[in-house]
N, C-alpha and C positions, 0 to 999 in steps of 0.2 A: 408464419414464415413460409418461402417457397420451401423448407426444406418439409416443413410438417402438413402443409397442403398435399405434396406432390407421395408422400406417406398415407397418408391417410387416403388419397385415392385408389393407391396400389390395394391398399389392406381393403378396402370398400369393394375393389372387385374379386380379392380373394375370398371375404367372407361371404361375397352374391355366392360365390360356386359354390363354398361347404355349404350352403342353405339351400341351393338347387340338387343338391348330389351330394349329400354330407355321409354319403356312406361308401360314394367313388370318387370323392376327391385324393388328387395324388398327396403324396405324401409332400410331395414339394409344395403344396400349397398347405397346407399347417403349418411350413416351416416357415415361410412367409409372414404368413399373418402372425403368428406368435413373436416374429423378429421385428414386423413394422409398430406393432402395438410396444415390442417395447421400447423401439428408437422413440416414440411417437411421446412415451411415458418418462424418457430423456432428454427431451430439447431445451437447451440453454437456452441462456435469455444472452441480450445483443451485449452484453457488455464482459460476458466471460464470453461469448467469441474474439471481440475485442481483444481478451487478454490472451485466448488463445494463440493469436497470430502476433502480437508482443512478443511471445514464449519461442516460435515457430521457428526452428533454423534448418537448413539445408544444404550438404556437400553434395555439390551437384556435379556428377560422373559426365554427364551431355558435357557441362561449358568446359571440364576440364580437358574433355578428350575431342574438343568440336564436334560433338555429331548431338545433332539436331533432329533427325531423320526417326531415330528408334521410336518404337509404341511404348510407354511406361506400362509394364507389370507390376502391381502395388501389391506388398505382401505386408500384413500385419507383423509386428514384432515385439513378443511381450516376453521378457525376462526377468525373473522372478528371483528377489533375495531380498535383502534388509534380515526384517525379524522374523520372515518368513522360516529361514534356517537358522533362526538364532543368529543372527547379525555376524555369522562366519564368514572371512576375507578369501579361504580356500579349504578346500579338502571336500569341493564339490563333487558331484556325482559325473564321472567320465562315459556313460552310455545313456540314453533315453532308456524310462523305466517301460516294461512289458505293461501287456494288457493286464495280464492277469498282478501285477504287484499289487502289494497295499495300499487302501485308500489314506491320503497323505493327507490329516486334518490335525487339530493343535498339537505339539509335541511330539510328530512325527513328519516334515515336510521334508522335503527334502529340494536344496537348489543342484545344477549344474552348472557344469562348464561350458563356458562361453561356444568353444567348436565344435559340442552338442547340436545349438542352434546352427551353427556354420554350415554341418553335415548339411541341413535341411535344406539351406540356405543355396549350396554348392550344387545339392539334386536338382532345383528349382532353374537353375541357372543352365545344367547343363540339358536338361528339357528347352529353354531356350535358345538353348545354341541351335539346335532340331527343327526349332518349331520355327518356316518362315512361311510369312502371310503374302499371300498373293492376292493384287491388288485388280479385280476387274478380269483375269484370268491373264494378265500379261505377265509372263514369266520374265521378263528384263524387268521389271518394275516389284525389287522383291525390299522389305520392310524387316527389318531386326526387333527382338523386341528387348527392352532395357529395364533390369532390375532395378524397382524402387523400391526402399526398405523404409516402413513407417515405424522409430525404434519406440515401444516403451518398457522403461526400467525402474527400478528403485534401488538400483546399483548405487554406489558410493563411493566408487571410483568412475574414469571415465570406458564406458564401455566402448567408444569407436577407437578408444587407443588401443585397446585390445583387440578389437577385430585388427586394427590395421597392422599391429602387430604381429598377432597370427597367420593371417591371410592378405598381405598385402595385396595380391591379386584380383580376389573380389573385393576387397575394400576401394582399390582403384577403380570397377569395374563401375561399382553399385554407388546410384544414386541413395543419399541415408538424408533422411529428415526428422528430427525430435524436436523437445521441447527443453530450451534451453536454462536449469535450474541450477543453481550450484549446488556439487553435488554432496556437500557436508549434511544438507540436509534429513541426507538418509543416513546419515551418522547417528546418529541419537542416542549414543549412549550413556549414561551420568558418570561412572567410574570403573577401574578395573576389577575391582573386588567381585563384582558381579555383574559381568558383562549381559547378561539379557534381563536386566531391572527393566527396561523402557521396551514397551512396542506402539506402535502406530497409538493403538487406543489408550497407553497410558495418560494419568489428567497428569502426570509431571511433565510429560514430552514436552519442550518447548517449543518443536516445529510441526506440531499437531495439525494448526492451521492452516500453513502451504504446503503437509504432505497431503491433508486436504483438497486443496485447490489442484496443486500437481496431479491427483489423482484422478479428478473429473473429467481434467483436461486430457490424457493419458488414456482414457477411454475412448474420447471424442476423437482423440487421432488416430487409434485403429481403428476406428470406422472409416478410413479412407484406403484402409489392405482392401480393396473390394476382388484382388486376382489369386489369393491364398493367405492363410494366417497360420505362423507360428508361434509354437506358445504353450501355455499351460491351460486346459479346458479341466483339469481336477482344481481349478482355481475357479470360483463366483467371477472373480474380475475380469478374467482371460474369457470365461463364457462371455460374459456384456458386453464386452469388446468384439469377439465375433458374431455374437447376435446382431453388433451396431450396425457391422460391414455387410450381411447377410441382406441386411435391409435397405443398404444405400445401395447395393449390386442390384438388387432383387430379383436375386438367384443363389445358388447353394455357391458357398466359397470352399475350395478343399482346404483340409487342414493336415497340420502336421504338429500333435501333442507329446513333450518329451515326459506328458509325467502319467503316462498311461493312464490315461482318462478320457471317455469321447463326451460328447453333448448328448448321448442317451443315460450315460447314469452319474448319478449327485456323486460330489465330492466326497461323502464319506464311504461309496459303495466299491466296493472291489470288481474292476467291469469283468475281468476275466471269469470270476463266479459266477454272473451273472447272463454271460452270454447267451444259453440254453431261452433265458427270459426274453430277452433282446431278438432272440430271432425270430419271436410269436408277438412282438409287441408290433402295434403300429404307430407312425409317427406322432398322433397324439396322444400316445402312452407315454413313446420314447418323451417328449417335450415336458410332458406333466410330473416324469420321473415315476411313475406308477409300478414299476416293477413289484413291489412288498403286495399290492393287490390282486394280481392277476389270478393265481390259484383259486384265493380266497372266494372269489365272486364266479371264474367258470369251474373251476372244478370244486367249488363248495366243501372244501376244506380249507386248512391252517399253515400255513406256514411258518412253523414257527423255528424250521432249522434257517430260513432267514435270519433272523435276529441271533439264533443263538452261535451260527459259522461265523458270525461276527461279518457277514455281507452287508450290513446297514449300520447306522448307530441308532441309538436309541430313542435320539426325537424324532426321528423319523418312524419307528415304529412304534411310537405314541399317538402321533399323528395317524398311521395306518389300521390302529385299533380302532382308535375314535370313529373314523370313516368307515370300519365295519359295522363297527356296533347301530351307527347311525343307520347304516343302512338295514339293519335288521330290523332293530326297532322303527322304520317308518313300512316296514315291509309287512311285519308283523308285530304289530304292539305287544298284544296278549301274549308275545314270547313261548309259540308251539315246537321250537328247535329249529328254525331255518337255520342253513347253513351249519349244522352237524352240533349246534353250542343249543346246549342244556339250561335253558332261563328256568329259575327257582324262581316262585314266590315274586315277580315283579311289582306287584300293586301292593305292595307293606312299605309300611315307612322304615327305610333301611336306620335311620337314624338309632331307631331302639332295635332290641337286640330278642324280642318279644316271638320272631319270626323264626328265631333256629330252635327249632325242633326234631321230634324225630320226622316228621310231614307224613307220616302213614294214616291213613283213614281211620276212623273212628278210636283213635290215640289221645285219650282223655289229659294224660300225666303226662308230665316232661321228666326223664330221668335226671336223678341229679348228680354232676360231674364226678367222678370220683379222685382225688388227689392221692398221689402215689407216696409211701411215705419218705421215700427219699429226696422230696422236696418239701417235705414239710418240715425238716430237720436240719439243722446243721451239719455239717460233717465234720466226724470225730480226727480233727487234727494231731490226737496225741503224740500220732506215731513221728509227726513232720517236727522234725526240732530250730526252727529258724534260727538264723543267727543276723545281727549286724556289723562282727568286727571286723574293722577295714581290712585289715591281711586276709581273713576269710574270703571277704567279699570278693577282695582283688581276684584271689585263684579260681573263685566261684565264675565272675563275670570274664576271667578269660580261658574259661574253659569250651570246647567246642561244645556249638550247642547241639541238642541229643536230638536224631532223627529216627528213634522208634517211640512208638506210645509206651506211657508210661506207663508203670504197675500199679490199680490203681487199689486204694486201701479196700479192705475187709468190708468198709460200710460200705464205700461206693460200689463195690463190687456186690450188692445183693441181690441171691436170685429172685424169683418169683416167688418163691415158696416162700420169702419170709417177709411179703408184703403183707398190709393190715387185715387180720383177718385169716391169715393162713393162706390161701385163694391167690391163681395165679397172676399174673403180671396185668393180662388183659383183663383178667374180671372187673364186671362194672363198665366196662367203656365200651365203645360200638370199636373200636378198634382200632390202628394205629398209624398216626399221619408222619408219613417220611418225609422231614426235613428234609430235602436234600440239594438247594441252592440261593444263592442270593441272585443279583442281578450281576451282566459280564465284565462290567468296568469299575466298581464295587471293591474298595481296600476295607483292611479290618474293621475300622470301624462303622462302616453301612452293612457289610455282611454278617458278621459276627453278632450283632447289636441291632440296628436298625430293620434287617430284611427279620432277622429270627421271632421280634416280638410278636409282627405282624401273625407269623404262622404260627407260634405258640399263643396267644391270643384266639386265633381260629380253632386251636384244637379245644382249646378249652370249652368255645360257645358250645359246641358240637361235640364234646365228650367222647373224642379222642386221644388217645396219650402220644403225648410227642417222641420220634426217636429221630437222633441228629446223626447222619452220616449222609456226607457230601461228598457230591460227585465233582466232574472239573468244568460246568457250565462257568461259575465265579473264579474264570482262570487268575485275575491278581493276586487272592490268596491261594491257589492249585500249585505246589509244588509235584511234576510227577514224579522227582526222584523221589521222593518223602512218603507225596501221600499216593501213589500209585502202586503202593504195593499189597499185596494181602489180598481182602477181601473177605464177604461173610455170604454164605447161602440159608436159606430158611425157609419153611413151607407156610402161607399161609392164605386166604384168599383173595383172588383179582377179579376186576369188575367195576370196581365204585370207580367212580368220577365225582369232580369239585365241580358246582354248578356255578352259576353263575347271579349277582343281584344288581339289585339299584334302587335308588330313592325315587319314587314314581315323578318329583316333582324336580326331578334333574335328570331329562328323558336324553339327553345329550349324547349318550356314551361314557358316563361316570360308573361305569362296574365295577365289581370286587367280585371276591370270591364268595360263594353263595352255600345251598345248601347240599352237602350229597345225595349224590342216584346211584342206581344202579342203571351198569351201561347195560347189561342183557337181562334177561331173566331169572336166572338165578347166574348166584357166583360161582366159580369156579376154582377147587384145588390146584397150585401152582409153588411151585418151585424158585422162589426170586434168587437171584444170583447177582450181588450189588457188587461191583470192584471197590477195591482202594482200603485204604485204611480209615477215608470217611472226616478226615480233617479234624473236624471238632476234638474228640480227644485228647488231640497233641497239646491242646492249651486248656481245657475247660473241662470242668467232670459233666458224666452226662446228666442230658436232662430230667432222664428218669430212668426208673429201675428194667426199662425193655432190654435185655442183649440178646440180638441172634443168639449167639456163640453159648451161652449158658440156656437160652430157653426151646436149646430146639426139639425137648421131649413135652413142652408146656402146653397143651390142650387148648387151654383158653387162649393160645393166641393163632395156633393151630386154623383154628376157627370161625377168627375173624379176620375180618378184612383188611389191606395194605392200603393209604391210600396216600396221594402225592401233590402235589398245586404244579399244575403247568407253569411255564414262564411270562403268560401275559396276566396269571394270576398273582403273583408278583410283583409283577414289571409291568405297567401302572397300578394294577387292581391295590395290592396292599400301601405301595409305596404314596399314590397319588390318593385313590378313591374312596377305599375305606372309613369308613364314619368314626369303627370303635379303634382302629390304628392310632398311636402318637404320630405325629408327623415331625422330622427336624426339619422339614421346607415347607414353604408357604405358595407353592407353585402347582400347577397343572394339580387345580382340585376343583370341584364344586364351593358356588361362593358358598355356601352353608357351615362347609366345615371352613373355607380359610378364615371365613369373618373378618372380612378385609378393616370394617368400622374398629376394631380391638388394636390396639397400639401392639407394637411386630412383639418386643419385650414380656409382656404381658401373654400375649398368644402364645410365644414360646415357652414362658415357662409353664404353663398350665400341660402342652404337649409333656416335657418333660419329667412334670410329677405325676403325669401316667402310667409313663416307661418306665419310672423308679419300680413300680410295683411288680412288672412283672421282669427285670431285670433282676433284683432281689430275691427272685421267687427262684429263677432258674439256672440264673447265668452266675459261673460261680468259678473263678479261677483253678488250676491247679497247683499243688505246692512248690514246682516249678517254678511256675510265673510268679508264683508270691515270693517266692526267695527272691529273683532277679529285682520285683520291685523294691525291696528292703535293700537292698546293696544299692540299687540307683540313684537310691533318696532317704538314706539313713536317717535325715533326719527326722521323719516320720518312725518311729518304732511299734513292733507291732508286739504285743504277749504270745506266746506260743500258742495258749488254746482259743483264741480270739484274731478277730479281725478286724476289730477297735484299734486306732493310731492314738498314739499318746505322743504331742510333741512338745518338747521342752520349750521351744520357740514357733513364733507362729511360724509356716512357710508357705510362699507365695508360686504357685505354679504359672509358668507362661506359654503357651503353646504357640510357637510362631511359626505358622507354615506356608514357606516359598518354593519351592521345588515346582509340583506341575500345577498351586494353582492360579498363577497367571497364564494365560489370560482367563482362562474361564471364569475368576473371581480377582477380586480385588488382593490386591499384595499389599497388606499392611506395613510400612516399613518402621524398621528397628525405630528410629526414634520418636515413636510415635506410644511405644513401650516405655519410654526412655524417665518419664515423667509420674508414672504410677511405680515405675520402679523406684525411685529416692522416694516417691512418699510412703510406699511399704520401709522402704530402710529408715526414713528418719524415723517412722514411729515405732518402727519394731529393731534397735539396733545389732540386736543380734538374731534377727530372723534370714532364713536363708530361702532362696529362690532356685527353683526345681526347673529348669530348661528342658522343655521337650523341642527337637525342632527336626525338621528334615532335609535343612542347610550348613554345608559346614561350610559356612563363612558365617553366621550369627555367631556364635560363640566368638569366636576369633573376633571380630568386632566389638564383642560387651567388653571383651577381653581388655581390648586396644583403648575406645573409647568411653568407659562407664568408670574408670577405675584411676584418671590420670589426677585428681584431689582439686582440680581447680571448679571454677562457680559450676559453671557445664557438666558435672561430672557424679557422681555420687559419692567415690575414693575408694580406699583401699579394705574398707572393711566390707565392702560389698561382698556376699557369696553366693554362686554362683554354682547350683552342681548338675552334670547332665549323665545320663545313661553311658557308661563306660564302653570301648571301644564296639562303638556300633557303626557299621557298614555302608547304610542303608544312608547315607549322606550325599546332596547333589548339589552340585557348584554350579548348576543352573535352571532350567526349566523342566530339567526332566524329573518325572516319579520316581520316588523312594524303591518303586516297586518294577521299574524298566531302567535300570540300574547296570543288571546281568548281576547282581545278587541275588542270591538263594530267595527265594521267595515265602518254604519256612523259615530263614531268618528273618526276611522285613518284617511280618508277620509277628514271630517274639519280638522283634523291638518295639514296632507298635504297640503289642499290647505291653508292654513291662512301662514304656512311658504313659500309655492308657490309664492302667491301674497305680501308678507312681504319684500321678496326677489328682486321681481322686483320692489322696490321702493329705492333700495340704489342703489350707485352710479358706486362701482366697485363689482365686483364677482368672489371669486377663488374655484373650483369646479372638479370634476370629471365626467366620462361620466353617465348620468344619465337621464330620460323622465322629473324629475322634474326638473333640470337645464333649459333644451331644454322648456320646458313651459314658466319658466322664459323671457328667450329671447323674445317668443313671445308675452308675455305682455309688456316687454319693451326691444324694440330694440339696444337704446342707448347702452346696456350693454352689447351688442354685439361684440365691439371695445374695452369694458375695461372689461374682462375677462380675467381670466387665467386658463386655463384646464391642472388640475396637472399631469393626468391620459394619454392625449393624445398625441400619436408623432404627430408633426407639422410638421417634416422634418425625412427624412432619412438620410440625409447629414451628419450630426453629432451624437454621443452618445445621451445619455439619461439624461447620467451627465453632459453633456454638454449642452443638452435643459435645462438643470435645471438651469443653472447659467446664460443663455439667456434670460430664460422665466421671472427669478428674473429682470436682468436688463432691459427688457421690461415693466416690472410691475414699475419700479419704474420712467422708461421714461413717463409711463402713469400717474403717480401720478406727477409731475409736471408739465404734459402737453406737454411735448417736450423736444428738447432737442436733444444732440450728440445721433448718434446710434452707441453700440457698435458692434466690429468686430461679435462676438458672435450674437448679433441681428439681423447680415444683412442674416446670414446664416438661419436664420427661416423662410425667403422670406416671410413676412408679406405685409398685404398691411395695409400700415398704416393708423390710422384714421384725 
């Protein structure tokens, strides 16, 4: 087309210049090229222009006011709402957001008010009133120029009534041209019970299509603001939209963002954080978004309070590890320390576990791990006398929950001294790895569970004893009122650093955490001074017999070394990379370990009866959390000196979770549940069903609709029981844990339905960290789950896993039985 011809020649002389002078080309010319490549990378085809100008409408200010004469000024116009703000009609945001606010990505956007843009709109205008163009230098021959406004919305009302509303003045003034939809379409809601069920990407939406179509188009026509754009640039869409016009101008457009965001830094980045970065960058940094690199590579250091000031999110500096790593490794294979990071051992097959040693020279022996014996033991519950009777329960569960650590028994509490052997805490081990975080956006069960195995797993290759005290990097479980208080100091030595590995034949940037060094030459005597009260505690006995607070006369720990896993050791290293890690995702890894060829079902539970073992080994409730879970779901009963459930009836746990994870995961809806639940009741009639969820409208709904006795319905015997006044409940898209609840309590709620859950018998569930925890406190339920959320197979539909997954579920409620055709295709391995 003329338009991608006359494109492609502009960009053809931009990219001659960066080739002639690619180190003095102006910045205006990157901006170009990068804007014409991607109008270039955008061109409709002739028949959605067609519908373009189908759509096209225009109040046109000239023919209403006669004047013919003005020069059109075209300004972009993108106003942002639907489900962007939760489909809210008002209680928008009355000022343009600063530079420096929060970056506004899922469960955090924010829309505004209409005379937000107006302001913009009004500065714009009276700059025109200012600015006249002289024609040939004749001063009688003087030119006005006339606001043209290109609107795009996803409004669902009409937004020129509101302007005209508002501002009848510029409304009369200003020429407006959109694209004309009805605008119910940005309606999309299914019902009132739960008003943000549907967004744009839901597969229920039923105007998926033409908010589609509307949306390409809506692009295509802010590419005609080529004299300024208003809008939202912390939006992808509002960027494409000025990149489009940048290119049809072919020249800088000024802009004016109300959601504080420029085209130098991504959506999820805080620009005002970033500034400092932004003033050293050049405009092919700013373009590329590179900010998380620039330290990294000139000043050959880490930045790793990028990620953890929470200036980026986290695929982003997944992405910016990998692009390190790559570049070390092509820099220097043999891994001699570019760039200040410690390569262990690179050319071992990280796969086996053969390689963690002590790595000293001529060190014949591997020492071997020594287990402390308070994990080798159960702990003496005597003292804890549980109870199940409802009146107890009652006063028990509505009692405030306790915000100091608890007092912990005689056994938990023992010192050093009377570890096996007599011999201090440290004896035997090279010395002690401080737990002390998960990753930033991480609820109970990825931090508690998923991030700890990893590190307890490491301490063990490496015959270190683990000690859990968290800081407030893992701010969703960080209460500061809770756990900010206290603190412990203790002397012992600094120096070591966690190296780094990889599997020589996934040279990519697949690291984890490798073998210890020392950072200097010898270590040094030090004084650690850790805040807080260190979190774990408050739920969980520790992992082992280390206490600052009793061993700080203990010699052997005196003496050895402290040592800690950075946060990119973590955050991919354990989560993604690590070979001998469980993984509960199958995402951002090497293909080796995801084994993509392995049916998802099958891959997952092999991960899982990993975790069992070392979740068992260490991760062990307190009598706290174990009373709450006995009141939540009585009908699990537990013996006082045991942690065996004994149930008179089977019971069927269901973990339904909507709060924040749409969009970012699929929302399984309630009647989707609806079906495995009558077939646990008609086979078990007096079984009862344990609801964990972190919506208060599912209850209320099983409530309304599971129990009315007709075909649809299950009836009145149905029972149904959930965790007793718990807080931590959202009537929409937001987290359990962004509530403005105590964040120690979301925390005990989570875990009491956590461990509530592994005590029934079957489980039907979505992908979730608190499912995946479940498992690992009880294994058994590993074979009698059903994951409503998860393809098992590629082989067949979805709707065809569905009536599979049912006849499976109901194979497993009687134990056996025929397999139907539909089952065999799920290639289960059956229990």
């Amino acid at each position: 087309s003329k338009t991608t011809t006359r494109s492609l020649r502009m960009m053809k002389r931009q990219l001659l210049e960066l080739q002639q002078n690619p180190l003095g080309a102006s910045p205006l010319i990157y901006l170009l090229a990068y804007c014409h490549i991607s109008r270039i990378t955008f061109q409709l085809r002739p028949f959605v222009l067609d519908l373009y100008q189908s759509h096209l409408k225009t109040v046109d200010a000239n023919a209403r006011n006669n004047d013919t004469t003005a020069i059109p000024f075209k300004v972009g116009l993108h106003v942002r709402r639907g489900d962007s703000c939760g489909h809210r009609k008002s209680g928008y945001e009355s000022k343009a957001s600063k530079l420096d606010s929060p970056p506004q990505v899922s469960h955090n956007r924010k829309c505004y008010e209409t005379d937000v843009y107006l302001r913009a709109l009004r500065k714009i205008q009276r700059n025109l009133e200012k600015t006249k163009k002289n024609s040939d230098d004749d001063d009688d021959k003087v030119v006005d120029y006339q606001l043209v406004v290109y609107v795009a919305t996803d409004h669902s009302s009409s937004l020129l009534q509101e302007i005209k509303e508002a501002d009848p003045e510029l409304y009369a003034s200003t020429t407006w041209t959109y694209l004309q939809y009805a605008r119910d379409i940005f309606d999309y809601l299914p019902h009132d019970l739960d008003p943000l069920a549907y967004f744009i990407e839901s597969p229920e939406n039923p105007n998926k299509g033409v908010l589609g179509e509307s949306a390409v188009l809506d692009i295509h026509h802010l590419s005609h603001g080529v004299d300024a754009f208003v809008g939202h640039l912390g939006s992808r869409f509002g960027k494409l939209g000025w990149y489009q016009a940048v290119s049809v101008r072919n020249g800088f457009v000024p802009f004016y963002t109300v959601d504080g965001h420029s085209t130098c830094c991504d959506i999820d980045e805080n620009c005002g954080t970033i500034m400092a970065g932004i003033a050293v960058m050049s405009m092919e940094n700013c373009l590329a978004l590179f900010y998380p690199h620039i330290d990294r590579f000139q000043n050959n250091q880490t930045r790793t309070d990028y990620w953890v000031d929470s200036i980026g999110a986290t695929h982003r500096r997944l992405a910016a590890e990998a692009e390190r790593v790559w570049r070390t490794n092509r820099q220097d294979p043999a891994g001699s320390g570019i760039a200040n990071v410690q390569w262990t051992n690179l050319n071992v097959n990280a796969a086996t576990w053969d390689y963690y040693n002590n790595n000293k020279k001529n060190t014949n022996t591997k020492q071997q791990t020594k287990r402390s014996t308070i994990i080798e033991e159960k702990e003496d519950d005597d003292e804890h006398e549980y109870f199940t009777d409802s009146e107890q329960c009652r006063e028990f569960m509505e009692q405030d929950i306790p915000t100091s650590l608890p007092v912990l028994s005689s056994s938990s509490r023992r010192s050093s001294s009377t570890t096996t052997g007599g011999g201090g805490a440290c004896d035997g081990y090279q010395g002690i790895l401080h737990i002390r975080h998960g990753d930033t956006g991480g609820a109970s069960g990825t931090v508690f569970f998923q991030f700890m195995i990893g590190q307890l797993l490491w301490a063990e290759q490496h015959n270190y004893k683990p000690w859990v005290h968290m800081n407030d990097v893992s701010q969703v479980v960080y209460d500061v009122q809770v756990h900010g208080n206290k603190g412990v100091n203790f002397t012992m030595l600094d120096g070591m650093k966690i190296g780094w590995a990889r599997d020589p034949d996934e040279p990519l940037g697949y690291t984890f955490p490798g073998v210890p060094y020392k950072e200097t030459d010898a270590l040094q005597s030090k004084e650690f001074i850790i805040p807080g009260t260190g979190i774990w505690n408050h739920y969980f006995y520790p992992v082992s017999d280390f206490n600052p607070a009793d061993d700080t006369n203990d010699a052997s720990c005196r003496n050895k070394p402290l040592i800690a896993m950075d946060y990119l050791h973590v955050l991919p290293g354990l989560h993604s990379h690590a070979p001998w890690v469980p993984h509960p995702w199958r995402y951002w890894m090497p293909e080796y370990i995801q084994q993509p060829d392995i049916p998802m079902k099958i891959w997952l539970d092999d991960q899982r009866k990993r975790a069992t073992t070392v979740v068992q080994k260490y991760i062990r409730f307190n009598p706290y959390l174990k009373q709450r879970a006995l009141c939540a779901h009585p009908a699990a009963t537990t013996n006082n000196n045991s942690e065996e459930t004994t149930n008179d009836a089977p019971t069927l746990g269901m973990h339904i979770r909507h709060g924040d994870k749409f969009p970012s995961r699929e929302r399984i809806q309630l009647e989707e549940f609806f079906p495995f639940a009558k077939a646990f009741i008609q086979a078990y009639p007096e079984g009862t069903i344990y609801l964990a969820t972190d919506s208060a409208l599912v209850y209320h709904q099983i409530q309304q609709s599971w129990t009315t006795g007709d075909d649809d319905s299950i009836g009145q015997q149905l029972r149904v029981v959930v965790q007793p006044n718990v807080q931590g409940l959202s009537r929409n898209d937001t987290a359990a844990f962004d509530l403005g609840v105590s964040k120690h309590r979301t925390n005990v709620e989570a875990l009491t339905d956590i461990l509530a859950l592994s005590k029934c018998n079957y489980l039907l569930h979505g992908w979730s960290a608190m499912t995946e925890a479940v498992f690992f406190l009880n294994p058994k339920l590993i074979d009698n789950a059903i994951d409503l959320e998860m393809d098992w197979t590629l082989d067949i539909t979805k709707e065809l896993q569905d009536v599979a997954k049912l006849d499976y579920f109901k194979y497993l409620l009687l134990g056996g039985g025929e397999m139907t055709p539909l089952m065999r295709k799920l290639k289960l391995r059956l229990p």
